[in-house]
Structures are given as structure tokens and as C-alpha cells.
C-alpha positions, 0 to 999 in steps of 0.5 A: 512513493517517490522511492517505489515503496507501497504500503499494503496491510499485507506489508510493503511492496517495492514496486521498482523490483523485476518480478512485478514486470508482468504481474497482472495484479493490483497493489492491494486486492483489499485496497479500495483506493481508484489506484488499485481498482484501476491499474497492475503492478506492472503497469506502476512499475513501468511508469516507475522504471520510465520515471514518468511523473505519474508514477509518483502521483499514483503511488502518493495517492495510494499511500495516502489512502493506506495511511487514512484507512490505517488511521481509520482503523486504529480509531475504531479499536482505541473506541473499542479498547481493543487496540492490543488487537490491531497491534497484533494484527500489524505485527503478523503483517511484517511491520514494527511499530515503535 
């Protein structure tokens, strides 16, 4: 977070980078954490290039909610026996699992 990295099941974002200038949108339309119910991309990359304390704060709280929804998640398809599935699936998002 304190770099600009946000994590998304779609991949990560890096919040600092200019074409999140004007972007209206959430960090992740699929997140519910209140971070993404409440403010734009634009609006955490200002907070990020000004280097308010706030922005650290609002990218810990949705990284957080990301990490315990993919924690979540996983439980539910090692219960199920289907963990190959959410490999798979985290493998089409962009990210590498060691």
C-alpha cells in the first residue's frame, strides 16, 4: 500500500501511475470493502501523489479486505476439493503463485 500497489482479483493496480488521474472508478468494482464503495481511483492517487497519511491508510484497508476475501476464498475450495479450480482462476488474473 505504502508503494501505491492495490491488489484486485482482476490483478494489481498501481494507484501512483497518471492514467488513474481522472478515473472515476472504484479500485475494484467487485470489492466490497468501504474503500471501494466510497472513493475513485483518482481520488486515492491524489491522496498518494500529495502523500497524505490517508492514502496509506485507505490502501491498508483494502488490501486487507482483499488478502481476507482471497483467504476466504481459498477455504472455501480446499473444503470442496476443488483448489486446482482458484489456482486456475488466480493464474487467468495475472498473478504467479509460488
Amino acid at each position: 500500500a505504502r508503494n501505491g500497489w492495490l491488489f484486485t482479483k482482476h490483478g494489481h493496480i498501481v494507484i501512483k501511475h497518471a492514467k488513474y488521474k481522472d478515473d472515476p472508478d472504484p479500485v475494484d468494482s467487485t470489492c466490497g470493502c468501504m474503500v471501494c464503495r466510497r472513493y475513485s481511483r483518482a481520488y486515492l492517487r491524489h491522496l498518494f501523489i500529495a502523500n497524505e497519511i490517508l492514502s496509506s491508510v485507505l490502501n491498508t484497508i483494502h488490501n486487507l479486505h482483499f488478502y481476507l476475501d482471497t483467504i476466504s476464498r481459498i477455504r472455501q475450495f480446499i473444503e470442496l476439493h476443488h483448489f486446482d479450480e482458484f489456482l486456475a482462476e488466480v493464474r487467468k488474473a495475472g498473478f504467479t503463485p509460488s
